[in-house]
N, CA, C and O of each residue as an XYZ file, in Angstrom:
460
protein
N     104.567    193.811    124.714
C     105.835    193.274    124.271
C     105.567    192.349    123.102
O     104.618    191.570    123.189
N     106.266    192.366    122.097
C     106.270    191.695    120.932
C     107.270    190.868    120.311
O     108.309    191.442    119.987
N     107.176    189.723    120.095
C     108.885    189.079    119.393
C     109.038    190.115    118.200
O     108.103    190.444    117.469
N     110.486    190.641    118.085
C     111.039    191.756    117.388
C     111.191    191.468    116.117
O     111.044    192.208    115.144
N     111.686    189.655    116.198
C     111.867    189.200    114.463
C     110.498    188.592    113.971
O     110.621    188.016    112.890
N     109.035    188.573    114.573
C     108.039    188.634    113.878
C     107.422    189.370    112.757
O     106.979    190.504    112.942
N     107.374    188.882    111.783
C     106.420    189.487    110.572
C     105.530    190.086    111.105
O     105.405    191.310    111.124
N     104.636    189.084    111.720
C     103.450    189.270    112.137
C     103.413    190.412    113.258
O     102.764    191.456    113.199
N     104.114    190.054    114.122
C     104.341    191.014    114.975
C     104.590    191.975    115.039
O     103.864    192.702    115.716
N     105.766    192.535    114.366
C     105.938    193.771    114.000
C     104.705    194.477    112.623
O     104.633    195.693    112.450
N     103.843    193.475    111.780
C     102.849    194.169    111.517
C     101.846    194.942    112.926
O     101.273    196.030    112.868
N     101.873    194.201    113.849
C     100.887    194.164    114.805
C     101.320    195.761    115.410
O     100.504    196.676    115.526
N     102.542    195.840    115.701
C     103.245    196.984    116.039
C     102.940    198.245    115.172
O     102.726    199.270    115.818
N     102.883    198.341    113.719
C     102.922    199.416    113.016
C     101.304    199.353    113.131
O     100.887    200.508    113.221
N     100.375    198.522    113.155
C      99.051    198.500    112.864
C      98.689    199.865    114.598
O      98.128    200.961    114.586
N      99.295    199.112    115.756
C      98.908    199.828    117.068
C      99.739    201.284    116.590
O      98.857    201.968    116.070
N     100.876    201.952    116.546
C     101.628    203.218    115.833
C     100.783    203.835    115.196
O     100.467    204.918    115.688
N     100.223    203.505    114.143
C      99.222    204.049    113.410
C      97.862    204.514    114.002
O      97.203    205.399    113.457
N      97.440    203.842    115.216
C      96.277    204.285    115.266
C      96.421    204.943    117.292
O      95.508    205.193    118.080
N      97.846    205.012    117.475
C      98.079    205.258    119.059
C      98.277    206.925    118.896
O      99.311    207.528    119.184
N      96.984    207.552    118.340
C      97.760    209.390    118.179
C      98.251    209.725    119.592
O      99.217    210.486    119.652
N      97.778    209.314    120.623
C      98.168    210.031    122.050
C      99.054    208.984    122.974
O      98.952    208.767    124.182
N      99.874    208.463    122.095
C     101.089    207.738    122.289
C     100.975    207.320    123.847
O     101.431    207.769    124.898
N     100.152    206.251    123.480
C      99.314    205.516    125.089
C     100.414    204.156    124.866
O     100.869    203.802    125.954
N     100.715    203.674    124.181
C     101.758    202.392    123.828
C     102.690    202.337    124.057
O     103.371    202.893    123.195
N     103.517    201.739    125.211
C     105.262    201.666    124.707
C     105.608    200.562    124.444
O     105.563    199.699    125.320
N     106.073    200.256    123.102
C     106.052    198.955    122.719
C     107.550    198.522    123.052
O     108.489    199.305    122.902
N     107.738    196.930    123.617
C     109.252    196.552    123.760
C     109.658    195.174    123.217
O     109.096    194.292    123.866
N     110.452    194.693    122.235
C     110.623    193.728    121.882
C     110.809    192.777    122.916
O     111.600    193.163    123.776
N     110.294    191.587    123.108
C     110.696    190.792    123.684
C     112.178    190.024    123.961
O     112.348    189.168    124.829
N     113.252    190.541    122.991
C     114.417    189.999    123.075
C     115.353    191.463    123.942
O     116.394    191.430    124.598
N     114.334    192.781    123.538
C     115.065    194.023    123.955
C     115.485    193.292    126.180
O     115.108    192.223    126.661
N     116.174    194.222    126.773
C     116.436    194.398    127.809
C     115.326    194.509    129.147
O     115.040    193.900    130.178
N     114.949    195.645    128.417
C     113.874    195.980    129.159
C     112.319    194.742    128.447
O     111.525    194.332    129.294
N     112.220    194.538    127.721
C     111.694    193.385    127.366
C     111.785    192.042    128.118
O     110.890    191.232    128.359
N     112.641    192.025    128.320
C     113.087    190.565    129.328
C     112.793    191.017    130.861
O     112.155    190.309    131.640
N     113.243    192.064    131.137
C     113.073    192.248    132.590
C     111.543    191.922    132.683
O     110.987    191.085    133.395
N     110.863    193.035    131.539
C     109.175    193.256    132.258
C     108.775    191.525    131.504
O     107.547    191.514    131.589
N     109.031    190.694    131.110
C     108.164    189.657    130.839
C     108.698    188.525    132.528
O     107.936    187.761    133.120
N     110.480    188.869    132.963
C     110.196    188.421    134.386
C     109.493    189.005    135.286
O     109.071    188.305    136.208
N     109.165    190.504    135.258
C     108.066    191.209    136.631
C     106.437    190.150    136.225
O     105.606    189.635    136.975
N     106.556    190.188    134.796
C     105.061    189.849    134.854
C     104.508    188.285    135.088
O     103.361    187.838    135.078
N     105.827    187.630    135.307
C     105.931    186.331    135.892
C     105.822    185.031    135.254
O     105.355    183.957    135.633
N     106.613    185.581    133.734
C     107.031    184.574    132.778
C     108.457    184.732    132.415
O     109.108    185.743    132.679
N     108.941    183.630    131.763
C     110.494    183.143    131.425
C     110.869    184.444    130.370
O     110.100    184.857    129.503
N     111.999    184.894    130.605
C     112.436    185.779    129.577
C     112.636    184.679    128.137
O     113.563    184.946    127.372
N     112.099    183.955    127.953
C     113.002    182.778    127.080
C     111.409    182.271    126.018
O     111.456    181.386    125.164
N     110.018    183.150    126.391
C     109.387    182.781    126.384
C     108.394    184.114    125.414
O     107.762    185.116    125.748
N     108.726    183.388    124.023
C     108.611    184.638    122.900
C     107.236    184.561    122.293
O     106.641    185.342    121.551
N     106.847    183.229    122.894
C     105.455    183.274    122.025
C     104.083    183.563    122.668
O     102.937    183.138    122.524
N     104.736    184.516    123.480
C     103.252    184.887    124.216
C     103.366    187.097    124.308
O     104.151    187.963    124.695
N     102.558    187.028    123.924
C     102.227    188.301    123.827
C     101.484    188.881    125.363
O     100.589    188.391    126.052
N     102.554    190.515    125.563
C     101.822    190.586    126.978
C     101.688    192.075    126.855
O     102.360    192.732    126.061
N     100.674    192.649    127.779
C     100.379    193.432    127.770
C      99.739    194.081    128.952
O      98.655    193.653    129.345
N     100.542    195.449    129.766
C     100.483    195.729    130.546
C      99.648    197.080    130.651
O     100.036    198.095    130.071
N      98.534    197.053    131.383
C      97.965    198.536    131.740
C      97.549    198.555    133.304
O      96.851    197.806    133.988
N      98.280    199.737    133.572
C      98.697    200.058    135.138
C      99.157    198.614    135.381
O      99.770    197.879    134.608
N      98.740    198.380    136.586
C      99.509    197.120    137.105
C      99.263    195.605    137.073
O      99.672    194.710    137.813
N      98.228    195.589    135.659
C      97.525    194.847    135.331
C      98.462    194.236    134.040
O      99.016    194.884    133.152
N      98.443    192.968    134.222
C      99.225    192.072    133.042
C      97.915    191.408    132.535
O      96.875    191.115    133.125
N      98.408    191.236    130.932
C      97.238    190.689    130.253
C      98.185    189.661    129.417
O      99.259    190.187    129.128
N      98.043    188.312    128.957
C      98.923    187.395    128.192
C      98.130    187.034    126.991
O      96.905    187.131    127.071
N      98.646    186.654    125.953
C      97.802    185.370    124.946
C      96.619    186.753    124.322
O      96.543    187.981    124.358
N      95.922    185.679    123.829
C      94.539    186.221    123.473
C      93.899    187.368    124.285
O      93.074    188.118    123.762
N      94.282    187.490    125.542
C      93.692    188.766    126.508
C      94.254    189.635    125.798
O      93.542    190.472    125.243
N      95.986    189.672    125.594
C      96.452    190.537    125.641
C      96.343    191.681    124.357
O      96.203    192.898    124.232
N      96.519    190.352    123.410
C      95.686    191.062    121.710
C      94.234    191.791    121.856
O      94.144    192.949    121.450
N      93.180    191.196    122.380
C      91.843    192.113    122.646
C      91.544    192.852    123.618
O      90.415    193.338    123.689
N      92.615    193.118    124.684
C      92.758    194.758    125.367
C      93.390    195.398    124.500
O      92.869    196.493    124.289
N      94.459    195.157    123.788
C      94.719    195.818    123.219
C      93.911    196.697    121.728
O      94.045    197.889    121.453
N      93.385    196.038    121.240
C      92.193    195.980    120.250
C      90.611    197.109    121.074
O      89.924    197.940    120.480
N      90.520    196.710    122.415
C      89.414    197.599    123.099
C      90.590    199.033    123.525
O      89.901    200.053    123.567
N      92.118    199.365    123.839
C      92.160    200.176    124.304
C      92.598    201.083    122.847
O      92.717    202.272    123.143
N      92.799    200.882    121.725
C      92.951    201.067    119.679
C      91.415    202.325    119.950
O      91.273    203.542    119.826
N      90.497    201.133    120.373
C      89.216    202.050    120.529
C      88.670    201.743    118.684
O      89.033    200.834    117.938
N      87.619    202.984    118.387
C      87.056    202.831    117.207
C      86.000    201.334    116.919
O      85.428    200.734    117.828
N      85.960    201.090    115.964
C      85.872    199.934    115.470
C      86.313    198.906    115.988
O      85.581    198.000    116.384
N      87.641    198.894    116.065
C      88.465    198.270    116.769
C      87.981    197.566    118.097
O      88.031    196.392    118.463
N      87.519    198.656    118.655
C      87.188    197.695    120.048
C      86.169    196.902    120.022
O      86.367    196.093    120.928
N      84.731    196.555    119.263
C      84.475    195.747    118.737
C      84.915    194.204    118.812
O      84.191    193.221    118.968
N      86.310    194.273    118.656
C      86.764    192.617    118.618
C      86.796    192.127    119.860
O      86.797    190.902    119.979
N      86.842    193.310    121.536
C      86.936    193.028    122.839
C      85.831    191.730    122.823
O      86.032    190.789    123.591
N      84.873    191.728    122.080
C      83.466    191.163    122.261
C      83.684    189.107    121.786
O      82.837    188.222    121.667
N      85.139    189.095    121.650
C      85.593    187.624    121.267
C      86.090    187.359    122.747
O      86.492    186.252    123.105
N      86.025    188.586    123.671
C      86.474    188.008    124.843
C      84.945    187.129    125.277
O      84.979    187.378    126.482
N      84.392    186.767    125.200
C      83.091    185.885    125.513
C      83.410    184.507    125.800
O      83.223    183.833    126.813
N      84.093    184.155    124.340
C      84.448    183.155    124.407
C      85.442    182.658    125.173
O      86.433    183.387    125.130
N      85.630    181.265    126.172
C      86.297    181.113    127.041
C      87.911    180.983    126.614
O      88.439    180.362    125.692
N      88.644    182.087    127.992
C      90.145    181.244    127.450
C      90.775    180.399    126.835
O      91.471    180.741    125.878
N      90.678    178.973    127.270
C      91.124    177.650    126.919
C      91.148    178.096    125.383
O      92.150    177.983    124.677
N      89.892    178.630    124.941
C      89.613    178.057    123.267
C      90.090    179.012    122.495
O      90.250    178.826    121.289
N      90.479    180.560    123.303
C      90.861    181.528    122.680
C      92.201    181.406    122.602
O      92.839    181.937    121.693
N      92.857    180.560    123.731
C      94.794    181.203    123.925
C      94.749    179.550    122.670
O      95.459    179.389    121.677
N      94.093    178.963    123.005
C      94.595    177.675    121.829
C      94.317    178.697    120.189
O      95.270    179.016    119.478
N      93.367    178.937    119.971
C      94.176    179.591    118.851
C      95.009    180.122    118.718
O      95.903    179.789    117.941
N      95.023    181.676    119.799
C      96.211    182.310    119.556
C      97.682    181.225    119.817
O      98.734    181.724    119.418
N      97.765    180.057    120.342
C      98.744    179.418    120.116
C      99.138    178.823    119.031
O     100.345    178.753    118.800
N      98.260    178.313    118.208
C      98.350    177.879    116.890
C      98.951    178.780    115.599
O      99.446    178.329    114.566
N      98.769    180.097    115.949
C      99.095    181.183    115.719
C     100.579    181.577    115.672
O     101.358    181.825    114.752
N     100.687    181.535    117.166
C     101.898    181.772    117.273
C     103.035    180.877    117.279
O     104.179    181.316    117.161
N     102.738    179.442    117.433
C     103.954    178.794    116.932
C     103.841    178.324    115.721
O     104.268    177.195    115.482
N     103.390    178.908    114.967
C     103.198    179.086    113.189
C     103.871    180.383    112.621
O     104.326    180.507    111.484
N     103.851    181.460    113.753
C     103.860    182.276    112.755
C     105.067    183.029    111.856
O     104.905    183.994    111.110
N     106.468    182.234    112.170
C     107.510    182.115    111.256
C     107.171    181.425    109.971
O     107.549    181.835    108.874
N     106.561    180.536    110.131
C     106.379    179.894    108.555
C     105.463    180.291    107.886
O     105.296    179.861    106.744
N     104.483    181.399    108.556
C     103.530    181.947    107.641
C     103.725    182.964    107.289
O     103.698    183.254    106.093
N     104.060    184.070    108.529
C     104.540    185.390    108.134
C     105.661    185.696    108.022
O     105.788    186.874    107.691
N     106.836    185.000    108.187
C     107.827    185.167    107.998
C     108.845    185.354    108.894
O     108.437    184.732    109.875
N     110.030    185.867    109.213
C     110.370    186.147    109.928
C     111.947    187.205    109.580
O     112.780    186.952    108.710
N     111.976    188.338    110.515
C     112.993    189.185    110.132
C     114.416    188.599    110.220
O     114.537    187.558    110.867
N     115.470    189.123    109.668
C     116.936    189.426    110.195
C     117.800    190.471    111.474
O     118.927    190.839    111.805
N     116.645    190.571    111.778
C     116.923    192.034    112.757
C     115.727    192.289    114.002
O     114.604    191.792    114.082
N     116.090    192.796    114.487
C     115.122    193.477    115.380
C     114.756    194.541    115.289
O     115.663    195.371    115.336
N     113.434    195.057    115.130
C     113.133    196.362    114.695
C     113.346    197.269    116.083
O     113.881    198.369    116.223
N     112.706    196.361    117.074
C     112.245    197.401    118.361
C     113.510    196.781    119.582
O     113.564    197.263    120.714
């Protein structure tokens, strides 16, 4: 799930599209319907856009997990970056937080929702 009016995010979206040939992804905006439901199954606030989640089988992944499963299941090269999982949580979701409550003023942000 992705915030829909992210720059960044929706780069993140066309970057996974591009390289998902066997359409393993279903991507859902976080403001979409079904977006809100699955961010309450996975046992966060529908209200709660700056966390990136990511579900395989019945496994929820948040934050920084959720970007480098995603990055190991891309495959290629790509999975490669799984190998920042080393470094401990705390220091990984604090970046990716810095990240993400930045990333309107860096990357911008849409008028719309793509997804």
């Amino acid at each position: 799930m992705v915030d829909g009016y992210c720059n960044l995010c929706n780069g993140l979206v066309h970057f996974i599209k591009k390289r998902d040939r066997d359409e393993r992804f279903l991507i859902y905006s976080l403001q979409s319907e079904t977006g809100r439901l699955l961010m309450v199954k996975s046992g966060l606030s529908p209200d709660e856009i700056d966390t990136a989640v990511f579900k395989r089988g019945d496994e929820y992944f948040f934050r920084s997990a959720a970007v480098l499963n995603i990055l190991k299941e891309i495959g290629g090269v790509w999975k490669l970056f799984y190998g920042l999982i080393i470094f401990p949580k705390l220091i990984r979701d604090a970046v990716y937080d810095v990240v993400a409550k930045n990333r309107y003023s860096i990357f911008g942000k849409r008028d719309y929702c793509e997804y």
